[in-house]
N, C-alpha and C positions, 0 to 999 in steps of 0.2 A: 221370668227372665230367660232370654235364649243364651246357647251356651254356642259357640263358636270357635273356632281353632284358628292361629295362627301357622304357620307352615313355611319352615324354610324349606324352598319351591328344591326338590328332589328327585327331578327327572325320575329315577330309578327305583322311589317308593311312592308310587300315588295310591296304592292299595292302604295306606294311611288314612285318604281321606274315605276309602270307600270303607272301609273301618269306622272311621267316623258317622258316616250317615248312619252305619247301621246300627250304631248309642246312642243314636236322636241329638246328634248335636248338627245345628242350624245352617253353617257359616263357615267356609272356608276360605281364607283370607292367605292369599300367598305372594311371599315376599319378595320384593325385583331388586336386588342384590349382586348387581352383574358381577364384583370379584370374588364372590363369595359361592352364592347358592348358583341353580338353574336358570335358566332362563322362565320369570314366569308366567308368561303367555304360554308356553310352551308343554309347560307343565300343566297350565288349567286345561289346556287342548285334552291331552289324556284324562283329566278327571272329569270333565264334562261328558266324554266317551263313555265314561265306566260306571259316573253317578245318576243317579234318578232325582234325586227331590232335594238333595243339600245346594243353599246358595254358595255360590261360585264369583271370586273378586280379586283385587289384584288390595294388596295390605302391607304395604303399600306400594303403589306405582311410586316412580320418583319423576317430581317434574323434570330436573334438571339433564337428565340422560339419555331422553327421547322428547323428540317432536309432541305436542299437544296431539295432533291430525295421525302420530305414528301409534300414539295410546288410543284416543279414541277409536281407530280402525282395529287393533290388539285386540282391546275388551268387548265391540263390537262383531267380531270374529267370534268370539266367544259364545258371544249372546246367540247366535247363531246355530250353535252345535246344543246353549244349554239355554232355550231362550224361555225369556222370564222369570229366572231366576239366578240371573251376571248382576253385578256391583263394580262400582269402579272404584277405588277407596285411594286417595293421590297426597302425598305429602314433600316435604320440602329436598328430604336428602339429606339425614345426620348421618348417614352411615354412610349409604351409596355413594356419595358422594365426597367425604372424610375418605375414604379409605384407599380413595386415588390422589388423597393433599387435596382437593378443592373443597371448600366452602359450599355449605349447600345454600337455594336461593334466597336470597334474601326476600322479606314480604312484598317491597312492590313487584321483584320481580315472579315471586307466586302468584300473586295477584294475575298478573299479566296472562299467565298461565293459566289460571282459573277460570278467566274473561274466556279466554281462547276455546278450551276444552269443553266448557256446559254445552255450550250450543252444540259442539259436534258430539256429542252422545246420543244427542238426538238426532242426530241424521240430518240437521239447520246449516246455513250458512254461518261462519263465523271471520274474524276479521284476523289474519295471521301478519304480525309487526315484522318487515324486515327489513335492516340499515334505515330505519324511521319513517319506512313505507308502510301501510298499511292495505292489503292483498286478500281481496274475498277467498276464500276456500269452504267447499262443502266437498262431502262425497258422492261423487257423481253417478254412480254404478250401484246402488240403493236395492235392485227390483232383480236381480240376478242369482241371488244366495250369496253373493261374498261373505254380506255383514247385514245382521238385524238390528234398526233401528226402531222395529215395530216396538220389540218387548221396549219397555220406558229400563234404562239403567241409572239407578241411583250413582249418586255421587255422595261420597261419604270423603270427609278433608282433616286431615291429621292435622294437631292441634298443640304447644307443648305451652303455651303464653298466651297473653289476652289479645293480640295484634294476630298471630293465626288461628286463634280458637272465634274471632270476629268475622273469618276472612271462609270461617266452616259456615257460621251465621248466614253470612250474605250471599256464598254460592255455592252451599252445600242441602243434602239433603241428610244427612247425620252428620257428628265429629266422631274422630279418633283424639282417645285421650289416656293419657298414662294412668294406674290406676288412683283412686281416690282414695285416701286413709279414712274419710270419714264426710259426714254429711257435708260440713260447713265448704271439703272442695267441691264438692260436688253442687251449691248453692253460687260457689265463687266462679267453676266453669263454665254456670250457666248463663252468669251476671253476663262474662264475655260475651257469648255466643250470641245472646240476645243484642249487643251492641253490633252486632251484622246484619242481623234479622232487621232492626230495625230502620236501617239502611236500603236495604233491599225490597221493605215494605212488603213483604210476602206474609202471607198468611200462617205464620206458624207460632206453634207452640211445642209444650214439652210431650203433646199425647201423638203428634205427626213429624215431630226430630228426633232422629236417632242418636242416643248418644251410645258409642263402646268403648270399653276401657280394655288395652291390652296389658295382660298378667300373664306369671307363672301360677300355678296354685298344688300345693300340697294339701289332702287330707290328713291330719296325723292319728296317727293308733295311738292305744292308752299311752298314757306316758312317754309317748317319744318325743325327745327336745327336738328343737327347731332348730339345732344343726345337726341332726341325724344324717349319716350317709346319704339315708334316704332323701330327704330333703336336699341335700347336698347336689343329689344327682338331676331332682327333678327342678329347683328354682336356680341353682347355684347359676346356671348359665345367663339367664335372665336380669341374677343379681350383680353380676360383674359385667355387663353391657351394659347397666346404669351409672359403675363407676368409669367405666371406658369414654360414656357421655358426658360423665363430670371433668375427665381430664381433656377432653375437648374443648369443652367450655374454659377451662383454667388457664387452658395454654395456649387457646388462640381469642382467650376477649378477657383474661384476667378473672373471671367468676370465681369466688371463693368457694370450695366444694362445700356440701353438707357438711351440718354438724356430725352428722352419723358418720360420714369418713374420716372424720380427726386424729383419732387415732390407728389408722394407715397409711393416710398419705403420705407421710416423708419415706417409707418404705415400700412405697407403692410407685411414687416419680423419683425416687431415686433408683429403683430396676428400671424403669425405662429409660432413665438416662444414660442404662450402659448400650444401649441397643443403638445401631447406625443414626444418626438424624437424621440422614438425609433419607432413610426410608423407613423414620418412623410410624410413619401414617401405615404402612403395612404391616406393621407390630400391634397397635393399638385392638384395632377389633379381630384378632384371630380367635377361634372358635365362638367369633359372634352367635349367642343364642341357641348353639349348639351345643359347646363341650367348655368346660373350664379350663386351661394348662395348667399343668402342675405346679408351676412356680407362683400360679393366683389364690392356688386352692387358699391357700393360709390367709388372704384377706375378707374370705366370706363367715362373718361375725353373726352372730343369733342378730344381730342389734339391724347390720346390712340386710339380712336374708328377709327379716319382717320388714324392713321399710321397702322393700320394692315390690315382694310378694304374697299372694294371699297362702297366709299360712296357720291353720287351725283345725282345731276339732270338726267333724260332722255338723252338732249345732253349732257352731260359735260361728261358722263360713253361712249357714243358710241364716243366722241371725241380722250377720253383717251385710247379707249381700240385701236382702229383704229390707234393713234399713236404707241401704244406697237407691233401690229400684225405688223406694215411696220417696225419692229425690229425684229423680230424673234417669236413673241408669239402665240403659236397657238389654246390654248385650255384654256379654265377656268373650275376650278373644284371647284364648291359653295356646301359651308358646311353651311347651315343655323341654328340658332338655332333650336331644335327640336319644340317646340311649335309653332315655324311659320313658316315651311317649305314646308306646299301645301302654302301657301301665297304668299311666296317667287319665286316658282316655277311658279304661274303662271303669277307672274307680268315682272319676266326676259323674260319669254316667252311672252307675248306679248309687252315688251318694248324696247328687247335687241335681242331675236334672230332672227337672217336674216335682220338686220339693221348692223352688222358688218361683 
């Protein structure tokens, strides 16, 4: 199994990923987050400069925030400075998108964006929709150094349902997917994905689709519980941007949160109900992925921290993760908190990578 980092995109720390390369992890996968993080094209610019052999991608681009033809030239850019080994990894916009009040795209309108985007990775013509015209566009300027379209850049399609995990299927070359507690998601992921495949008539299977699951992960020492500070510091942030995604869901399409949140929710939306309305979308994900606030710590439960992230022993993480790869899973992309993310990094590496 390759191991992979997530990376909230950090103009100011790319020596992270070059830290990375050098504990043999794969994949650097950086997040486009424009209230939030970096810009990150911007960011992969300098780690493409400073890396040698770790792959390099955007994890994700957000369709709704840039032009299809402004990402494909971005990642393309990319490929350029670090070619043949760029990714373009593109999903809908629960965050990027939430955190300015808008809705991120809806499937046909990802779709649309899909259609749009394949063919420009490749340096092709493709058909760009507007006011219900329909306007060839390619990139004209191919043979100069702008942008390499030699190196082939996979498309890798963030997935959270069986309608975009179909839609990885049909115009992707891997998914992105939250992680899996156990085989049977990992069986039920793929049922989806294959309903795109199937569509698309393309020759794939589970030994030429990529599939990665984005985690937090703790190794824990003897005896330490699973709300250890420790833990606390490395998944906690990861754990409260899945409940951040639940009160999204709750509050703008009625979904009833996990059972695992039961007992917090009414102390969970009743503090957010003291915060402005009208700018509670910029309340919601503060220290997205990063940092927990102090006022959240108190709803990160043993019970929260294991349903969202990979948290165990030495053997019990390579037993677990060993069962998921003889199911299809190929990659791990760890988002650790920020304040303990050399930590993190070098203890996956020496306790996890090239033991799975």
């Amino acid at each position: 199994m390759d191991f992979g980092l997530c990376v909230a995109s950090q103009i100011s720390d790319i020596e992270y990923v070059v830290e990375a390369e050098k504990l043999g992890f794969t994949d650097a996968w950086f997040g486009d987050s424009q209230m939030i993080w970096s810009d990150c094209y911007a960011s992969l610019a300098l780690a493409a400069e400073k890396t040698k052999v770790i792959n390099l991608g955007t994890g994700v681009a957000i369709a709704g925030t840039r032009a299809a033809s402004v990402h494909a030239a971005g990642i393309a850019t990319i490929n350029q400075i670090a070619p043949g080994r760029t990714f373009f990894g593109v999903g809908a916009g629960n965050t990027a998108m939430r955190i300015m009040g808008l809705p991120p795209l809806k499937i046909k309108e990802f779709k649309k964006f899909l259609q749009e985007v394949k063919p420009l990775l490749s340096g092709k013509e493709s058909m760009m929709e507007r006011s219900k015209k329909l306007i060839p566009i390619k990139h004209i300027m191919q043979k100069e150094g702008f942008v390499n379209f030699n190196d082939y850049i996979p498309l890798h399609v963030s997935g959270f349902g069986p309608k975009s995990l179909a839609l990885a299927g049909e115009f992707g070359d891997g998914a992105i997917i939250s992680m899996p507690p156990n085989v049977s998601y990992m069986e039920a992921y793929w049922a989806m994905i294959q309903e795109g495949i199937n569509l698309s008539q393309k020759n794939i299977n589970k030994d030429n689709f990529t599939i990665t699951a984005l985690t937090a992960i703790t190794i824990l020492n003897k005896d330490e519980k699973v709300d250890s500070g420790r833990v606390k510091k490395e998944c906690g942030p990861m754990a409260m941007a899945a409940i951040h995604y639940a009160y999204e869901q709750w509050r703008n399409f009625g979904h009833s949160p996990p059972d695992v949140y039961k007992d917090i929710w009414s102390d969970y939306t009743s503090m957010l109900k003291l915060f402005p309305q009208e700018k509670i979308h910029q309340r919601i994900h503060e220290g997205h992925n990063c940092w927990v606030l102090a006022e959240e710590e108190k709803f990160l439960t043993p019970e929260i921290l294991k349903s969202t992230c990979l948290i165990g022993t030495q053997d019990y993480l390579i037993e677990h993760l060993k069962e998921l790869q003889s199911f299809g899973l190929d990659k791990l992309m760890i988002l650790p908190g920020l304040d303990s993310r050399y930590e993190v990094l070098k203890r996956v590496s020496k306790d996890l990578i090239g033991n799975i």
